[in-house]
C-alpha positions as CSV (number, residue, x, y, z in Angstrom):
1,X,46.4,40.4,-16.7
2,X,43.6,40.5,-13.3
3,X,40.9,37.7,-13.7
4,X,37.9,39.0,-14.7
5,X,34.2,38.6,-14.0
6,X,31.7,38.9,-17.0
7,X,34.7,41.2,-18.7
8,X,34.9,43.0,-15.1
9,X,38.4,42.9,-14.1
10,X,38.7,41.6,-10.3
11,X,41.4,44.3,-9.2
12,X,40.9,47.0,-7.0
13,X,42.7,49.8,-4.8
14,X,41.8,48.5,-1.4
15,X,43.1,51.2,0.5
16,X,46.5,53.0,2.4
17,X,48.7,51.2,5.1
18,X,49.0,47.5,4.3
19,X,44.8,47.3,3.7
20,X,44.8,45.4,0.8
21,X,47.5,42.9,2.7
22,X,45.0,42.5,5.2
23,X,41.9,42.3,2.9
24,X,44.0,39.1,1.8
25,X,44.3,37.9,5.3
26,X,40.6,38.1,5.5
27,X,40.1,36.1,2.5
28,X,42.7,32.9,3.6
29,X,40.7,33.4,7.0
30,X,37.1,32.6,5.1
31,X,39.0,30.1,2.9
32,X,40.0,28.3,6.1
33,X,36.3,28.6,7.0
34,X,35.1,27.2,3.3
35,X,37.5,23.9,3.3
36,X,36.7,22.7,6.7
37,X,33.0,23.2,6.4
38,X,33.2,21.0,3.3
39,X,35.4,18.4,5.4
40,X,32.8,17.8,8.1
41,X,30.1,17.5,5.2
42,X,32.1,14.9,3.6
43,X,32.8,13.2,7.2
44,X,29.1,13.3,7.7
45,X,27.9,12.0,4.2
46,X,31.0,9.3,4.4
47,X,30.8,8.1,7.9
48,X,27.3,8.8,8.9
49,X,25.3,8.3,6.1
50,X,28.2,5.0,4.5
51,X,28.5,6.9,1.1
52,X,31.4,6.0,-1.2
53,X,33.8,8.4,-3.3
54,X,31.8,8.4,-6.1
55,X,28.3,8.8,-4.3
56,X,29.5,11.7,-2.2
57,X,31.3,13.4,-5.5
58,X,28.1,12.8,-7.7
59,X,26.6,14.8,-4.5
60,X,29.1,17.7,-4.2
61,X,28.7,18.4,-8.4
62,X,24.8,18.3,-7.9
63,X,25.2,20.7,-5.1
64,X,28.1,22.8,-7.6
65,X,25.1,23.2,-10.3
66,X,22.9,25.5,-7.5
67,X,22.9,28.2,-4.6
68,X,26.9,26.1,-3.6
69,X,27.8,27.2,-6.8
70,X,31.8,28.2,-6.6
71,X,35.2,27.0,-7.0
72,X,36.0,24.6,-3.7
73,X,32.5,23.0,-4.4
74,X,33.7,22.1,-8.2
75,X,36.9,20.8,-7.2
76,X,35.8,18.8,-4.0
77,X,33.5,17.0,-7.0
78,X,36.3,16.5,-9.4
79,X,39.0,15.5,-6.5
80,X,36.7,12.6,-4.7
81,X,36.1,11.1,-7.9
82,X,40.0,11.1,-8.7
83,X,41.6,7.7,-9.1
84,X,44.8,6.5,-10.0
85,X,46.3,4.0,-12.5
86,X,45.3,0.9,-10.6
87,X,41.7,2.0,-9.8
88,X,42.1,3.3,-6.2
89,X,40.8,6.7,-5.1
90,X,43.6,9.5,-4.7
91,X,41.7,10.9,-1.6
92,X,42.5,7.9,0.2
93,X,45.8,7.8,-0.1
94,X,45.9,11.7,1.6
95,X,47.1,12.1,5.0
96,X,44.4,13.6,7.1
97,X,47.0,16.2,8.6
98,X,47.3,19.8,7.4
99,X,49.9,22.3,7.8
100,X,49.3,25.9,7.5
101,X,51.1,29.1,6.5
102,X,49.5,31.6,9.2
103,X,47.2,33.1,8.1
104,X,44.1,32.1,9.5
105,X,46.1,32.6,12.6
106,X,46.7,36.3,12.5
107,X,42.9,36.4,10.7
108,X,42.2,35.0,14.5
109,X,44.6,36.8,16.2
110,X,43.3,39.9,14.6
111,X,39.5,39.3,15.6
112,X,40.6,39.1,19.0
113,X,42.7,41.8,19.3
114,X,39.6,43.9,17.5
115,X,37.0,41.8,19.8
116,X,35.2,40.6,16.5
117,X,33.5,36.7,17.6
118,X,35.0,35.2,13.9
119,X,34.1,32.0,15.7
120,X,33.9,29.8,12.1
121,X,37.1,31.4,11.0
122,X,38.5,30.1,14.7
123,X,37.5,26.9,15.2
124,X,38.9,26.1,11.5
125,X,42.4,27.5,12.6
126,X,42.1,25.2,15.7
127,X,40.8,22.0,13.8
128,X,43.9,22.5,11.4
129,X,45.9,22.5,14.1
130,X,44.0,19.6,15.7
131,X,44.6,17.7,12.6
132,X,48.2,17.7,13.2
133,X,48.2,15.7,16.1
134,X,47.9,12.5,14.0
135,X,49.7,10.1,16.6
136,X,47.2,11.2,20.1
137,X,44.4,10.9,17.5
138,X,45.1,7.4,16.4
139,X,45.1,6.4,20.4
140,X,42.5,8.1,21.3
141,X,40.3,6.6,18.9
142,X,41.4,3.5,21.1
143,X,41.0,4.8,24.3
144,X,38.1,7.1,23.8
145,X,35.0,5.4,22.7
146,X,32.8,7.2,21.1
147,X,28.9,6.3,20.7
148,X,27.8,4.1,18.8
149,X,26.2,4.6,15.1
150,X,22.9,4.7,14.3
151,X,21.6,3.3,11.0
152,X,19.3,5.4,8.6
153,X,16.7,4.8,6.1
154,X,17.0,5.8,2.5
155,X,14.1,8.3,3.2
156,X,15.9,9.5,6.1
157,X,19.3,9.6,4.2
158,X,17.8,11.8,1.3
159,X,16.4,14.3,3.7
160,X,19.5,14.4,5.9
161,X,21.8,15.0,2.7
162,X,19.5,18.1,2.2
163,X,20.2,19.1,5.6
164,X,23.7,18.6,4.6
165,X,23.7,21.4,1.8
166,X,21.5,23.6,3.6
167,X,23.7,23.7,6.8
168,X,27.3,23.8,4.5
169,X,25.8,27.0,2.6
170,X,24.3,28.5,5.9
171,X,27.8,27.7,7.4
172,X,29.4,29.4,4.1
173,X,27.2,32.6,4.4
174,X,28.1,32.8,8.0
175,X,32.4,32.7,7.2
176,X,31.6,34.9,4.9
177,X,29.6,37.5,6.9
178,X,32.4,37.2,9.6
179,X,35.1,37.7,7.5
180,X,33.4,41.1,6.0
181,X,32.3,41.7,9.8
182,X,36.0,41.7,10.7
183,X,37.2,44.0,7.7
184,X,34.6,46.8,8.4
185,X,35.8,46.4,12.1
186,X,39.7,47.5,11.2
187,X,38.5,49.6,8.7
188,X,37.3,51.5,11.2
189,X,39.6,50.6,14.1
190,X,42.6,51.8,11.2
191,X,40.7,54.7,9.2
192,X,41.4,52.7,6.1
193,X,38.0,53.7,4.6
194,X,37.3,50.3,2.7
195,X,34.5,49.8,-0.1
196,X,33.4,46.3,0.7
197,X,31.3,46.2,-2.5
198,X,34.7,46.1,-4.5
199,X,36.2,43.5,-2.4
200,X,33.4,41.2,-2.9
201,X,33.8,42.0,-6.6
202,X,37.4,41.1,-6.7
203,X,36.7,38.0,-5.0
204,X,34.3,36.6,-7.2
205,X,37.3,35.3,-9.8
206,X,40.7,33.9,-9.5
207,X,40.6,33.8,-6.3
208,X,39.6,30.6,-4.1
209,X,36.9,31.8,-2.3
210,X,34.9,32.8,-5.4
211,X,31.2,31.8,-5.0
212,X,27.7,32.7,-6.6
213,X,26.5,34.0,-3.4
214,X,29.4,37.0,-3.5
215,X,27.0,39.0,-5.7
216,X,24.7,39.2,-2.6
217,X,27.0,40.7,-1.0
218,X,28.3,43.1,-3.9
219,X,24.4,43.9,-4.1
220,X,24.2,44.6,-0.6
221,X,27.1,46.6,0.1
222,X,26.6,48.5,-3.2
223,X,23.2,49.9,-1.5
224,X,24.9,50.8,2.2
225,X,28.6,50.0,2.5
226,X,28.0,50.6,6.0
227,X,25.9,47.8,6.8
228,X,25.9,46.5,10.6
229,X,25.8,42.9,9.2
230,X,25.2,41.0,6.5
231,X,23.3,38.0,8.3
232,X,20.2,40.7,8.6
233,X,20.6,41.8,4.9
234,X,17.0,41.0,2.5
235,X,19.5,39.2,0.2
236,X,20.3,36.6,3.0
237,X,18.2,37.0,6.0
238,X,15.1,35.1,4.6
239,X,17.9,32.2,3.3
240,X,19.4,32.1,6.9
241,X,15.6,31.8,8.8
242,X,14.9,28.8,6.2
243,X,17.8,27.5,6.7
244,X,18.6,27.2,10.4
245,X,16.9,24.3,11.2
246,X,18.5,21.7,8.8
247,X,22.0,23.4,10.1
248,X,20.6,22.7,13.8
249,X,19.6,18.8,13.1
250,X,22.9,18.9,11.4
251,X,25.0,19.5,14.3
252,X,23.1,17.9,16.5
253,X,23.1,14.3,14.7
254,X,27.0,14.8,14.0
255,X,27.0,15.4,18.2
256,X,25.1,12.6,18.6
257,X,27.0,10.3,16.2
258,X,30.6,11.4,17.6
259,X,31.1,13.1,14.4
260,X,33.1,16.1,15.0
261,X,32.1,19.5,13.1
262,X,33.7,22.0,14.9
């Protein structure tokens, strides 16, 4: 019935006491994470850069076909390029205002109450909410002037969209980390005694978090599921030291643009 993985069904015993509800918390808490680092890239390659549906979604399935491999990436492709009978692009027609369930609020609410700095997982929870306020948004974009945008060359656009993917899968790899930061945390706090290898296993299909870059993490815990964090892990430290810099050009441009990427 479970999804499976290579014929590995992705079902486990989590553990006693409500665990494997909170294991799911966890996950909507990185999900949060995923979709709103994927919002600011498609703000930056949209608003910054003055790519259109198509361009950015040729992007996001270029990106799906390496290391960004997973399920959000793939449909994020598919979704931009969506139009309907008359031609126009479905994403346009959205409402840039998202409700939310709770979740990523008691994910949040959690990592504070365990002192655990889920600060991606956070700010996520915060920009939902933020997105809600579509009325003081709309007059504050006429009130509140932002700076003013700077133009790019194409050399300087091709490199920036490669700062792009390294800072969204950086920024992916640092949810992530956070989110299995905060389970080994109330493992501990609650004496649940989780295996995180298995819950990274379980997440790698039918579920919407699954990514290439979970069997790190299954690798990793599989050798110490006691790990201090994964960040310093020989599967991902090396990816994270290459990495930083494009994700710190990254957020300062979107700074210096007025882009917010929270």
């Amino acid at each position: 019935i479970s999804a499976k993985y290579h014929n590995e069904p992705c079902v486990k015993y989590i553990g006693p006491n409500g665990s494997g509800h909170y294991v799911k918390m966890v996950h909507n808490g990185i999900e949060y994470s995923d979709m709103q680092l994927i919002a600011e890239s498609y703000m930056l390659l949209k608003h910054f850069l003055g790519m259109d549906n198509i361009e950015i979604s040729n992007i996001f399935k270029k990106w799906n076909k390496g290391e960004l491999r997973s399920y959000l990436i793939e449909i994020t492709g598919n979704i931009l390029c969506k139009q309907d009978s008359e031609g126009k692009f479905i994403v346009d027609y959205i409402l840039d205002s998202a409700s939310s369930k709770g979740t990523g609020a008691w994910t949040a609410k959690s990592a504070l109450e365990l002192c655990m700095p889920t600060s991606i997982i956070t700010e996520s929870v915060f920009s939902r909410y933020l997105s809600a306020f579509k009325v003081n948004r709309m007059l504050a974009s006429t009130i509140l002037l932002g700076p003013k945008k700077s133009t790019v060359t194409e050399f300087q656009k091709e490199k920036f969209i490669e700062d792009i993917r390294k800072a969204l899968y950086l920024g992916k790899i640092i949810a992530y980390a956070q989110g299995f930061a905060l389970m080994k945390k109330a493992s501990e706090h609650y004496q649940w005694n989780l295996n995180f290898s298995n819950i990274a296993k379980i997440f790698r299909e039918g579920c919407i978090i699954r990514a290439d870059f979970l069997n790190y993490i299954v690798s990793e815990y599989s050798a110490n599921n006691d790990l201090l964090d994964l960040l310093f892990t020989v599967s991902l430290k090396d990816i994270i030291n290459l990495y930083q810099h494009s994700l710190r050009n990254v957020i300062v441009t979107a700074t210096n643009q007025g882009i917010s990427i929270p």
